[in-house]
FIDREN-508528 format. One line per 5 residues: number of its first residue (from 0); their letters; for each residue x, y negated, z of N, C-alpha, C, O. Coordinates in pm, 1 decimal, padded with zeros to 6 digits. Example, Ala and Ser with C-alpha at 12.3 -4.5 7.8 and 13.67 -1.06 7.14 Angstrom:
BEGIN
0 = as = 01319.0,00569.0,00780.0,01230.0,00450.0,00780.0,01320.0,00330.0,00780.0,01423.6,00331.9,00846.5  01285.0,00225.0,00708.0,01367.0,00106.0,00714.0,01290.0,-00003.0,00787.0,01340.9,-00113.8,00803.9
***
This chain:
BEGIN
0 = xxxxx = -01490.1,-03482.9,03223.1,-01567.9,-03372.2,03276.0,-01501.5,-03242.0,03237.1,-01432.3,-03236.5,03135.4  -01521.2,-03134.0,03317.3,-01427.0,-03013.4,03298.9,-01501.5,-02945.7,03210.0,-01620.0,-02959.4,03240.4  -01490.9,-02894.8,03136.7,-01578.4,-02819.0,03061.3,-01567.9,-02651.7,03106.1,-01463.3,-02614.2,03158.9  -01660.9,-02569.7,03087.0,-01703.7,-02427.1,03158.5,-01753.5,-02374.0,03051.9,-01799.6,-02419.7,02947.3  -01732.3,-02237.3,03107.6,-01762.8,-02151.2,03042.8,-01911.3,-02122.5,02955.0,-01918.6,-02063.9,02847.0
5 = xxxxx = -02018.8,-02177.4,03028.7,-02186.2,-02202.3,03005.2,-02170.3,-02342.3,02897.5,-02271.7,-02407.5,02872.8  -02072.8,-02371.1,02853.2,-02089.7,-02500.1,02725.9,-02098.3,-02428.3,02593.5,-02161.0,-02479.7,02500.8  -02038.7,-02312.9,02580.8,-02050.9,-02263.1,02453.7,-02177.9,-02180.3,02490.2,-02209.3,-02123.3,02594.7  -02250.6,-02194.3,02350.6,-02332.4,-02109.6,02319.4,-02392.0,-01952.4,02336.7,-02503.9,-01906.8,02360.3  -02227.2,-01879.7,02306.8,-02220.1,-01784.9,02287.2,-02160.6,-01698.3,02397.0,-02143.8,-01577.1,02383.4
10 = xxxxx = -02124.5,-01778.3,02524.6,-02046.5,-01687.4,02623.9,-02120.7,-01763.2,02758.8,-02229.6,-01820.5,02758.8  -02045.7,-01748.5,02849.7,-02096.0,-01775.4,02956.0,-02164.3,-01766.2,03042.0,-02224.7,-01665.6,03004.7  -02208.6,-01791.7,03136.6,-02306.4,-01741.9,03292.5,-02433.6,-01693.0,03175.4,-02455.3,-01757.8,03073.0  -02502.6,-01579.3,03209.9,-02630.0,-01440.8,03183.2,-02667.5,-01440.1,03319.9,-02600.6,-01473.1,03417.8  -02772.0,-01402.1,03313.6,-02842.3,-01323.5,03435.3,-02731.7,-01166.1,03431.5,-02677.4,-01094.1,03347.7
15 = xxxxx = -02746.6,-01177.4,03587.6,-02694.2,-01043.0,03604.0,-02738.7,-00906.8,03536.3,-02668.3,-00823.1,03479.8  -02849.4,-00907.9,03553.8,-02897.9,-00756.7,03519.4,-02882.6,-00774.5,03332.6,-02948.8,-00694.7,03266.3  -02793.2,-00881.5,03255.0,-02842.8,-00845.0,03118.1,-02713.2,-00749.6,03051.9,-02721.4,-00701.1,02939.0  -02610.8,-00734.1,03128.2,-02523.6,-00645.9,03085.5,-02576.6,-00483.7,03096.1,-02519.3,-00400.9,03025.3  -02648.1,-00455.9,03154.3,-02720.3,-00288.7,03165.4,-02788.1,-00242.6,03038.6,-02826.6,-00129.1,03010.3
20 = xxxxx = -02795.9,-00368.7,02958.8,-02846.6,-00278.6,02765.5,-02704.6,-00226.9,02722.3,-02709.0,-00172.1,02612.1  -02589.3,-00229.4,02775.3,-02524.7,-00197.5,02687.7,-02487.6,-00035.2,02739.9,-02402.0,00029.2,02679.2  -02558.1,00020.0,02853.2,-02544.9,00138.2,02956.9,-02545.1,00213.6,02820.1,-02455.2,00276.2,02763.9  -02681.2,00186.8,02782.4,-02759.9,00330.2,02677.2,-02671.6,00264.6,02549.5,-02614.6,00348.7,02480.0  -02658.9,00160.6,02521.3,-02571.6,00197.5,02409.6,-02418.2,00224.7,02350.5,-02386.3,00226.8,02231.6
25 = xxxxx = -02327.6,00246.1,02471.9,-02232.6,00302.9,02459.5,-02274.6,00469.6,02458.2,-02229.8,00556.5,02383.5  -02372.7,00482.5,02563.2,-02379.8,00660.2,02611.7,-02472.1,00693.4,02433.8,-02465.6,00806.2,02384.9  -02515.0,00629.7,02393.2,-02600.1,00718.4,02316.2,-02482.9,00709.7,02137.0,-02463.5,00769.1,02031.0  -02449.7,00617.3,02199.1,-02335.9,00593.3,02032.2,-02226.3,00683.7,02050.5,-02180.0,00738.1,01950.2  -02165.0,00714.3,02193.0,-02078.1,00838.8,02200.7,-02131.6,00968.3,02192.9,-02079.5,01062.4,02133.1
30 = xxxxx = -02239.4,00970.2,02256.5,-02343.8,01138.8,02235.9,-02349.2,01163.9,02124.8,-02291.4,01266.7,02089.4  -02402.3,01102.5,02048.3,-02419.1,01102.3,01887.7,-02276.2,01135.4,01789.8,-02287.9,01215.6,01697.1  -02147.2,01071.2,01815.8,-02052.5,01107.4,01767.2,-01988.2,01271.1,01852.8,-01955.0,01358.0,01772.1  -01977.7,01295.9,01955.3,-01945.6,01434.0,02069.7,-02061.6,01497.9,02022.2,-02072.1,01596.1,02095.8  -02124.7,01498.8,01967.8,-02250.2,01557.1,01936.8,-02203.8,01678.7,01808.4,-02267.5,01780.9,01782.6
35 = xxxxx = -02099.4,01640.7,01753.4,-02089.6,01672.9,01607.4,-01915.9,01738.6,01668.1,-01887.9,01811.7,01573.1  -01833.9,01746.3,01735.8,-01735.0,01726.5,01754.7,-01756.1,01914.9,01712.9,-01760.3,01949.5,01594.8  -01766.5,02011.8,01820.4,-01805.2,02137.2,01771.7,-01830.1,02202.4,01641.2,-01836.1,02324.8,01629.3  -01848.4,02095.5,01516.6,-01890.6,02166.4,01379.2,-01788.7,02070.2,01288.1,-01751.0,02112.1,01178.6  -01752.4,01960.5,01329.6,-01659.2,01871.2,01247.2,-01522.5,01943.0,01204.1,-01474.4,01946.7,01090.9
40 = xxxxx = -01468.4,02003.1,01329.9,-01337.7,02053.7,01287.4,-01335.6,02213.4,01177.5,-01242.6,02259.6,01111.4  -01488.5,02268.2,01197.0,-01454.7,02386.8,01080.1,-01499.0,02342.9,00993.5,-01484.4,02431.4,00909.1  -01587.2,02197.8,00909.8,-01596.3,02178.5,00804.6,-01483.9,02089.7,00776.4,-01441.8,02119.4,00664.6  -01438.1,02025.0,00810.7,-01266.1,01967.6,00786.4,-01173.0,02095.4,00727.8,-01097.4,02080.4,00631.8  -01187.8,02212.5,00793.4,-01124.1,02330.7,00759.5,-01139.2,02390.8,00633.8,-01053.1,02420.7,00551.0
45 = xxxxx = -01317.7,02410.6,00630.3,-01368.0,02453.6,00501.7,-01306.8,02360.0,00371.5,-01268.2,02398.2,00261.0  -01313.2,02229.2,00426.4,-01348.3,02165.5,00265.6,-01152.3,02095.6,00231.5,-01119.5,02038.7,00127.4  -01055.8,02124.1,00352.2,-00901.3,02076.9,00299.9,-00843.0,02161.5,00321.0,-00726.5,02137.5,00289.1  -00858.8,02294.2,00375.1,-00797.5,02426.1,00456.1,-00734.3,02410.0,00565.2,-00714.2,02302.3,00621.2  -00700.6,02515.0,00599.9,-00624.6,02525.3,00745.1,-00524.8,02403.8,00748.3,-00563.7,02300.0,00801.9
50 = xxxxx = -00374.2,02411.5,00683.6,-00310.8,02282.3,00738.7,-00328.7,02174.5,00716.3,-00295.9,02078.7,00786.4  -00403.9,02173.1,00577.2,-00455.3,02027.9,00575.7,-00560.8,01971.1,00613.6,-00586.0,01851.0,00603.9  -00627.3,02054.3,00658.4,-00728.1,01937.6,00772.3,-00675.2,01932.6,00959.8,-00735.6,01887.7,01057.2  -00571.6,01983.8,00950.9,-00465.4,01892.9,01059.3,-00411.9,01785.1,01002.4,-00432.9,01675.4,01054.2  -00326.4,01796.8,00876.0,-00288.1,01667.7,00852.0,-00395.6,01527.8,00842.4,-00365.4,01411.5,00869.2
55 = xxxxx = -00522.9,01577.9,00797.7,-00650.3,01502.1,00756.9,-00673.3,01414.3,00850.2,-00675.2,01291.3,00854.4  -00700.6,01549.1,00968.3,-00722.3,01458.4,01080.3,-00638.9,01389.3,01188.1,-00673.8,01331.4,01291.0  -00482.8,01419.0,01118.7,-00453.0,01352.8,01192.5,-00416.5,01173.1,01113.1,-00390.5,01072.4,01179.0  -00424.3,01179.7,00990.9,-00402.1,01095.4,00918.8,-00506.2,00951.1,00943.9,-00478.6,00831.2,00945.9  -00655.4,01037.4,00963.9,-00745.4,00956.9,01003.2,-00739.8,00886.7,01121.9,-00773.9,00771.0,01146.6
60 = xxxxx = -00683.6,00988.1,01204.4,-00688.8,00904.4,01375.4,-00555.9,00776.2,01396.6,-00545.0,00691.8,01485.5  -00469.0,00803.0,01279.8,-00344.2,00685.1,01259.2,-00401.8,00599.2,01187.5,-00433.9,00489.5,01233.3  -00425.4,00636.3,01057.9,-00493.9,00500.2,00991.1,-00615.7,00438.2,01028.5,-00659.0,00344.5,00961.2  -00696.4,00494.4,01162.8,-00785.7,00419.7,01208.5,-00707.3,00318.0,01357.7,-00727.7,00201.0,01390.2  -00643.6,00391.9,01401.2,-00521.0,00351.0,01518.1,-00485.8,00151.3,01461.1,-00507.4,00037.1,01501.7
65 = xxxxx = -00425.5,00219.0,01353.8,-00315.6,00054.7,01323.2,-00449.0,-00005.5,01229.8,-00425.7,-00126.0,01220.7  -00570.3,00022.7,01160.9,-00637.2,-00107.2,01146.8,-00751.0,-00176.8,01253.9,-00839.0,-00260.2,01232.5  -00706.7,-00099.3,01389.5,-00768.7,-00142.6,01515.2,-00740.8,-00219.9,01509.9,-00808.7,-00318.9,01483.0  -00570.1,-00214.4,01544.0,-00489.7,-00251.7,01587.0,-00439.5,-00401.6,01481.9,-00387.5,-00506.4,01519.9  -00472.3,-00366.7,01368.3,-00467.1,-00504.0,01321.2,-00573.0,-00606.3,01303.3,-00546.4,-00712.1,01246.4
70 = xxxxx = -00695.7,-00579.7,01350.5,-00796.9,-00601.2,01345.8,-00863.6,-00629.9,01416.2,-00973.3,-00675.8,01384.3  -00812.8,-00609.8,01582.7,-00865.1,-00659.6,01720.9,-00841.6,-00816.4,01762.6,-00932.7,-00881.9,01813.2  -00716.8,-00868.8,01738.2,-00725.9,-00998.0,01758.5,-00820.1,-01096.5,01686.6,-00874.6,-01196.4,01733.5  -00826.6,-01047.1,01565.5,-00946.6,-01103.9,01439.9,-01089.8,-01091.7,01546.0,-01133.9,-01199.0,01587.3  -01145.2,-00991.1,01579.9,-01243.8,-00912.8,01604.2,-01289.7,-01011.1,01759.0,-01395.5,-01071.0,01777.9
75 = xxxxx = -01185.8,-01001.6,01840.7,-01186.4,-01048.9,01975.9,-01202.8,-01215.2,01937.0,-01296.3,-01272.8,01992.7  -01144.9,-01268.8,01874.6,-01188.7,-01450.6,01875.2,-01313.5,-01485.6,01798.1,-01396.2,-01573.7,01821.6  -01306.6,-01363.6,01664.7,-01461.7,-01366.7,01639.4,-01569.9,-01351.0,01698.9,-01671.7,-01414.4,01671.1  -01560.6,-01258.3,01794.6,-01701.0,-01250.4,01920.5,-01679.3,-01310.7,02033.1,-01734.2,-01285.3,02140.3  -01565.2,-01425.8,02002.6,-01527.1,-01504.3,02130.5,-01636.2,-01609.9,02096.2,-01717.2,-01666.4,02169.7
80 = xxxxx = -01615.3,-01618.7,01970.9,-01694.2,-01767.9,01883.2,-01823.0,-01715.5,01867.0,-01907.1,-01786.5,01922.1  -01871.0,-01611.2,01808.1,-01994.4,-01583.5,01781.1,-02086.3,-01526.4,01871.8,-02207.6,-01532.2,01851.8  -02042.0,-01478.2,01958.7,-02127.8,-01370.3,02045.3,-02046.3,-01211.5,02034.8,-01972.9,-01180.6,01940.9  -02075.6,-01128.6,02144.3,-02037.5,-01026.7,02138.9,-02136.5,-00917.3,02076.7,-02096.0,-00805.1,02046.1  -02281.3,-00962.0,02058.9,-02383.7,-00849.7,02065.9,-02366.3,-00795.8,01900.5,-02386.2,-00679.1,01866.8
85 = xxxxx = -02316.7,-00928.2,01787.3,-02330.2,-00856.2,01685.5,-02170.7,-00778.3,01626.2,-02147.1,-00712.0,01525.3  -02103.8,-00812.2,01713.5,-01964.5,-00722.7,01652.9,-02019.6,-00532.9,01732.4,-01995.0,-00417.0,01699.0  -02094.5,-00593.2,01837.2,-02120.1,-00472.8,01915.3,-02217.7,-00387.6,01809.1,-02179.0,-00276.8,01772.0  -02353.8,-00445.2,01757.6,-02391.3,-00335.1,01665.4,-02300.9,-00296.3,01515.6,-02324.7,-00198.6,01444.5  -02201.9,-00391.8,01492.8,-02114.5,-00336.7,01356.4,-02070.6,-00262.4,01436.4,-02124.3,-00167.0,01380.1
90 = xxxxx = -01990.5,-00188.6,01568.6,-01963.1,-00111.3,01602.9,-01974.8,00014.9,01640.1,-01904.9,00115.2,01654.1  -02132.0,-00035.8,01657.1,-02196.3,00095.9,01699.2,-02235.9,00187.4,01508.9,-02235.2,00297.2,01453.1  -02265.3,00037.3,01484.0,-02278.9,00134.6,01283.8,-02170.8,00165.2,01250.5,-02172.5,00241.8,01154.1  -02097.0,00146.0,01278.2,-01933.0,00231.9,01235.5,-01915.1,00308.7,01302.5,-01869.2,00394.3,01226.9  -01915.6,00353.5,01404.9,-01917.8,00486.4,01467.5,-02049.4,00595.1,01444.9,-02073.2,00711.7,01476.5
95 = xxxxx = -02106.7,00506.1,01384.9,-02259.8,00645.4,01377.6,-02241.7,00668.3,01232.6,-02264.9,00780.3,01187.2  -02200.4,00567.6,01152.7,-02209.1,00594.7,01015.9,-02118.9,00733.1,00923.5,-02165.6,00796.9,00829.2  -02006.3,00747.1,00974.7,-01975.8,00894.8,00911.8,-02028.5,01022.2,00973.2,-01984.5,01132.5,00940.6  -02117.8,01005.7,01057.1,-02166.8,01164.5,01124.6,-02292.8,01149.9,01020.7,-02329.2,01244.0,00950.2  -02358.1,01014.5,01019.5,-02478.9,01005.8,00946.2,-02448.6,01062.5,00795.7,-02523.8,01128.0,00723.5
100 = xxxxx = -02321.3,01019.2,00771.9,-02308.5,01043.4,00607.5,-02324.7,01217.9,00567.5,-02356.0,01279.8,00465.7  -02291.1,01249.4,00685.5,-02247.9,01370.2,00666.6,-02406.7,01532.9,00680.5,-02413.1,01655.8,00676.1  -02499.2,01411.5,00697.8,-02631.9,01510.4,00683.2,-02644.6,01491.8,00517.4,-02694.5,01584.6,00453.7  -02604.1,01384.1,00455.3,-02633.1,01388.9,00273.4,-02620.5,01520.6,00191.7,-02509.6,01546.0,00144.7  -02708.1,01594.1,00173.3,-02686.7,01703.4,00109.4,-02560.9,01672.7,-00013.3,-02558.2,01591.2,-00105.5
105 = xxxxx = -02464.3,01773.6,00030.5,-02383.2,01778.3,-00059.9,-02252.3,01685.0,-00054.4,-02195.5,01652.3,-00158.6  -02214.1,01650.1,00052.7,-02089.3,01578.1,00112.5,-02055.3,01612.6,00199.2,-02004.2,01534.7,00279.8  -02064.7,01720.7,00220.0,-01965.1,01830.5,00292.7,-01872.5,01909.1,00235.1,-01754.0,01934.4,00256.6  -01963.0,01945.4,00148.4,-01895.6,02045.5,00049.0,-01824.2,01966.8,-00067.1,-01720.5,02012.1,-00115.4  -01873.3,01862.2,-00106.9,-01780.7,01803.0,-00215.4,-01673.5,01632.4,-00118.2,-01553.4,01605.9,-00122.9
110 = xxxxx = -01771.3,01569.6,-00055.9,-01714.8,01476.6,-00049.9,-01712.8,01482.3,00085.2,-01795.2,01420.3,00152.4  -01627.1,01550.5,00133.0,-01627.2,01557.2,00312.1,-01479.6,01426.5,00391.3,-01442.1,01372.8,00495.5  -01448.4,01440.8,00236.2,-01280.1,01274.3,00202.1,-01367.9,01150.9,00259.8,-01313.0,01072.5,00337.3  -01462.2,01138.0,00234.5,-01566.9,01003.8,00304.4,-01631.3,00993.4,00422.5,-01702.8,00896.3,00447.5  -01610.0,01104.0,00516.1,-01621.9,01101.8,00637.6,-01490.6,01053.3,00710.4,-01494.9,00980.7,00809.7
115 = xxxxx = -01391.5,01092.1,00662.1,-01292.5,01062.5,00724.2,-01210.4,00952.4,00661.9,-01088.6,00956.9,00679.2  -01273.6,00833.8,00576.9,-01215.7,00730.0,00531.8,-01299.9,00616.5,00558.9,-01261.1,00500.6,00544.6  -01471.0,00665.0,00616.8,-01563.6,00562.7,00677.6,-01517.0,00572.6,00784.1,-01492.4,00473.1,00852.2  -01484.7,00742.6,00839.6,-01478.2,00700.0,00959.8,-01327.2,00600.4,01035.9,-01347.2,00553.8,01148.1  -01189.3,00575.1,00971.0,-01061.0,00523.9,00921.3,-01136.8,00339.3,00935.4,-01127.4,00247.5,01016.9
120 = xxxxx = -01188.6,00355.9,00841.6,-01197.8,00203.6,00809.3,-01339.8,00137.6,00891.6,-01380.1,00022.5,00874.8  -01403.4,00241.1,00984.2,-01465.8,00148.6,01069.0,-01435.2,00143.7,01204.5,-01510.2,00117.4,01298.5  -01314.0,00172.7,01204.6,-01215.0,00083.9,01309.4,-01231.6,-00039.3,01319.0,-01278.9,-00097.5,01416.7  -01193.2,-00088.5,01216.5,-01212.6,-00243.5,01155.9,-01292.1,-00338.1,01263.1,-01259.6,-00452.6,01294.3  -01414.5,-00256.7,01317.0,-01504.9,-00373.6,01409.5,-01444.4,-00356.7,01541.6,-01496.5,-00388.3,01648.6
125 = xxxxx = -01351.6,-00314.0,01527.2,-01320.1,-00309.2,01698.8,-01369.7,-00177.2,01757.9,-01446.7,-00093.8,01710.3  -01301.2,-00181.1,01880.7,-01366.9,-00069.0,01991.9,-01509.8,-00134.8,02030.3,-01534.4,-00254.1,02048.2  -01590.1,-00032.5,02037.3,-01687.2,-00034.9,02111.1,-01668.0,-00045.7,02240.8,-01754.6,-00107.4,02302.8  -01574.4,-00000.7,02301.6,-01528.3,00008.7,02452.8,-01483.8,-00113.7,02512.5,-01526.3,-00167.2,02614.9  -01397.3,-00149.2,02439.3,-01337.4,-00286.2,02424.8,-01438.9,-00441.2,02472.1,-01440.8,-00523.5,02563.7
130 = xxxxx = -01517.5,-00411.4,02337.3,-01621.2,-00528.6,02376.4,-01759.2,-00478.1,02394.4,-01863.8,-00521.4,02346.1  -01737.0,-00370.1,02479.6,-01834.1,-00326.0,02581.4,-01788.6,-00426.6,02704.8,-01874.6,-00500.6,02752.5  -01712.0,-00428.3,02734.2,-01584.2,-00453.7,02865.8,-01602.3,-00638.2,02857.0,-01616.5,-00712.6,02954.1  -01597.8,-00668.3,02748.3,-01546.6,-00798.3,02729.7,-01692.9,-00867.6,02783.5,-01704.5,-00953.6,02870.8  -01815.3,-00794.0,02692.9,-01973.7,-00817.3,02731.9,-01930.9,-00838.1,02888.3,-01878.4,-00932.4,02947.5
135 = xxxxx = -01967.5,-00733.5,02921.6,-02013.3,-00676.7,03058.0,-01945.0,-00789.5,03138.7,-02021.7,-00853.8,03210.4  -01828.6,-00821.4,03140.0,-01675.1,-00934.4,03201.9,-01769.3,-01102.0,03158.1,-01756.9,-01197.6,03234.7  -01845.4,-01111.8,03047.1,-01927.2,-01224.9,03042.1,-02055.7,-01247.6,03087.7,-02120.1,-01350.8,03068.7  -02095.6,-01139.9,03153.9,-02231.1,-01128.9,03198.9,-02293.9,-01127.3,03327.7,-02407.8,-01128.6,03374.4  -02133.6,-01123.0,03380.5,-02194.5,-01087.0,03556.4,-02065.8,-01147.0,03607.7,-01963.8,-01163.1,03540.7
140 = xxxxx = -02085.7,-01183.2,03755.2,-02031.0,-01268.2,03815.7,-01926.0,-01177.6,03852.1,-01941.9,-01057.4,03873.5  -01780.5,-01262.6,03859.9,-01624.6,-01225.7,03904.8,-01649.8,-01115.6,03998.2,-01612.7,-01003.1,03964.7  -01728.2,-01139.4,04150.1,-01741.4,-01022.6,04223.6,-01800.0,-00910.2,04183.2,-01772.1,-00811.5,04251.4  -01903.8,-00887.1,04054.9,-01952.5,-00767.0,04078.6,-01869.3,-00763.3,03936.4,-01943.2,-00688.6,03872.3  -01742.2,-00803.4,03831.3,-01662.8,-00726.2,03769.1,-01631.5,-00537.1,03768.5,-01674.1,-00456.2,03686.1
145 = xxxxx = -01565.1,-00517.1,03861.2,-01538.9,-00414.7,03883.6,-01633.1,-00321.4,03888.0,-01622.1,-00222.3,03815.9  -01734.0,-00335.9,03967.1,-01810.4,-00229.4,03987.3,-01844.0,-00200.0,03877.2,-01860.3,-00084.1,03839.1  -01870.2,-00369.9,03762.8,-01987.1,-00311.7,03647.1,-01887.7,-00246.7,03535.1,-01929.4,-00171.6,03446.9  -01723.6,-00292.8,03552.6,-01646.5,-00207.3,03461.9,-01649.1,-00067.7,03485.9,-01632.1,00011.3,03393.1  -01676.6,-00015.8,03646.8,-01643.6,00139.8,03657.4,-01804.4,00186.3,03600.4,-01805.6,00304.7,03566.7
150 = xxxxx = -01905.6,00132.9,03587.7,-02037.6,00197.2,03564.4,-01997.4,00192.2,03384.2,-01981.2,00301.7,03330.3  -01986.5,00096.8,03319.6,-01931.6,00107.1,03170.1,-01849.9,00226.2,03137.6,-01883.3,00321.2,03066.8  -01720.7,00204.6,03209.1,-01632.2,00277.5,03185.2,-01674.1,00437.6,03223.3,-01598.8,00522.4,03175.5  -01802.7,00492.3,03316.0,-01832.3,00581.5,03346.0,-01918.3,00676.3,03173.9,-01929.7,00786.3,03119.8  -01947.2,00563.3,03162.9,-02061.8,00607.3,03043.7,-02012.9,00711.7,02937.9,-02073.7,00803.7,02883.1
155 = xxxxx = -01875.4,00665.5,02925.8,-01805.2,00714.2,02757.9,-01799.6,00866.8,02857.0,-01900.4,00935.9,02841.7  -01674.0,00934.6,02972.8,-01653.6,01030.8,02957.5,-01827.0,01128.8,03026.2,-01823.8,01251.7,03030.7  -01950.4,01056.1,03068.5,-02083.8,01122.5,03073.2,-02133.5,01147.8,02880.5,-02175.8,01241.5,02812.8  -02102.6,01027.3,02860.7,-02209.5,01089.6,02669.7,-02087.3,01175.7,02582.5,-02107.9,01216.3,02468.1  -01949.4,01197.9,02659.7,-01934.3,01329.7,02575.4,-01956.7,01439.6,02599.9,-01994.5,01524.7,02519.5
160 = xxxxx = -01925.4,01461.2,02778.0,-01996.3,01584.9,02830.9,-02148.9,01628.6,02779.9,-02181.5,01742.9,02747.8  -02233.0,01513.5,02780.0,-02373.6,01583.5,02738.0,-02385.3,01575.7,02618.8,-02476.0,01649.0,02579.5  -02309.6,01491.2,02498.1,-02350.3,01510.8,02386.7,-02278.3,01692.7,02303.4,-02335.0,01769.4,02225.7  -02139.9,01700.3,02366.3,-02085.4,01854.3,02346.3,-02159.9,01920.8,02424.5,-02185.9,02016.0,02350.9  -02215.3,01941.5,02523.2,-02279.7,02010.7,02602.4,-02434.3,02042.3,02549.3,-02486.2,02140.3,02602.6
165 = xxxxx = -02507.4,01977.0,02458.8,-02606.2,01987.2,02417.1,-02599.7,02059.8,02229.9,-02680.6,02140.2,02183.7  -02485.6,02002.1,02160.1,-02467.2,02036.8,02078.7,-02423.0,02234.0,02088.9,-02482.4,02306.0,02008.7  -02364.5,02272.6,02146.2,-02281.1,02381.8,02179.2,-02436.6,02494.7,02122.2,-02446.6,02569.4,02024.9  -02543.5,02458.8,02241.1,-02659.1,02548.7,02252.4,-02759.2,02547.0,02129.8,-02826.7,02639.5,02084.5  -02748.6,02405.0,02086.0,-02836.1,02364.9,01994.7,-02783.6,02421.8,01801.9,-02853.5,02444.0,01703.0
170 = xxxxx = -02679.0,02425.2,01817.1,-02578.4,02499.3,01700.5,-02607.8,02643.5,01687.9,-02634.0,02703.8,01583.9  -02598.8,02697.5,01825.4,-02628.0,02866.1,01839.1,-02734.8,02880.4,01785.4,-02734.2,02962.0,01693.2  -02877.0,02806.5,01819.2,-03008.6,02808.2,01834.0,-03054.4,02832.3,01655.7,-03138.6,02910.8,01612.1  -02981.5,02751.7,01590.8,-03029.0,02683.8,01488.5,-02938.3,02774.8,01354.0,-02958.5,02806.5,01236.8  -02821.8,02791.1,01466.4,-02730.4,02817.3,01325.9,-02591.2,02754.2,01288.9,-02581.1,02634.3,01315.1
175 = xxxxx = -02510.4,02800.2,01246.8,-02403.1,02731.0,01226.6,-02394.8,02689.6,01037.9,-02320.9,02731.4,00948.8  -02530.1,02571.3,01038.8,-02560.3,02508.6,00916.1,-02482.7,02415.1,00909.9,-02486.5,02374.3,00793.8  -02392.5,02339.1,00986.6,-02342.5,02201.4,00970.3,-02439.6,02131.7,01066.7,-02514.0,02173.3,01155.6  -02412.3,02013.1,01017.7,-02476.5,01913.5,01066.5,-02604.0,01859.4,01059.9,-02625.9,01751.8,01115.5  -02700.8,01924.8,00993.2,-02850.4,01944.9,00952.2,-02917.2,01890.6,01104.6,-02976.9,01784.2,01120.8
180 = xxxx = -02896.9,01966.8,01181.3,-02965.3,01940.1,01326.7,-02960.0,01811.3,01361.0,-03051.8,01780.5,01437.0  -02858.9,01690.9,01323.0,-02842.4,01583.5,01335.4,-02987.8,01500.7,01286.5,-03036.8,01417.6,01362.9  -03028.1,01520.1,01201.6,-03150.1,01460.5,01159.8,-03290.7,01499.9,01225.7,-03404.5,01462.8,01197.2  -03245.2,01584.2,01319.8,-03375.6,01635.5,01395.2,-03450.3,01491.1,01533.5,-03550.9,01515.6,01600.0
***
């Protein structure tokens, strides 16, 4: 007997409509990070100075780069075997978790090094985008692929427009406190 895709547990034929939970949670896990993008780069400034929070950040976006990158094939057979939904929330907590860290009174100003070494090492779970894609590719039938990759793939560049787009007014409003508004 041939064996298919619906034998494992963890993959295989879904109802169509069950890939659309992951709409709101790519858009709201990118809003939430674009959300902060406007106040991140002058407290990077404040707390390593001018050239070194270029080097900072750029140090972060490499050393998060290559432990993707060493860390995706791990990541991809693990949610091949287990399911995709729970690498998907370690993902989404690694991407929310250094903006979150960063309302802690008093880790801005002293420990602002741990935003940008949570945020480095939670690469580790993979792209969110990634096995957004991989979901969505297990959930719905070969013909409607495409469409449901361009509605996914639509999501990321909509939740940065509105998450910078909301932050911009909401900063003016409030103040240029940091990241305080985040907890609102």
């Amino acid at each position: 007997a041939k064996a298919t895709s619906s034998s494992s547990p963890t993959r295989g034929d879904h109802a169509a409509p069950t890939f659309k939970w992951i709409l709101p949670v790519i858009f709201g896990t990118f809003m939430g990070s674009s959300a902060l993008f406007p106040t991140v780069a002058p407290m990077r400034v404040a707390f390593y100075g001018s050239a070194e929070s270029y080097v900072a950040s750029n140090i972060r976006k490499v050393a998060g780069g290559l432990i993707a990158f060493a860390s995706a094939a791990t990541v991809g057979a693990l949610s091949d075997r287990y399911g995709r939904r729970p690498f998907l929330f370690a993902s989404v907590i690694s991407n929310l978790l250094p903006p979150a860290l960063l309302v802690v009174p008093g880790v801005i100003e002293t420990y602002f090094w741990l935003y940008d070494v949570i945020g480095a090492l939670g690469s580790f779970t993979g792209g969110i985008v990634f096995l957004s894609f991989a979901y969505a590719a297990d959930t719905v039938s070969h013909d409607d692929k495409g469409k449901v990759f361009a509605i996914v793939g639509a999501m990321i560049p909509l939740s940065f427009l509105f998450g910078t787009s909301i932050s911009v007014p909401l900063q003016k409003a409030i103040g240029n406190t940091g990241p305080s508004y985040v907890a609102l």
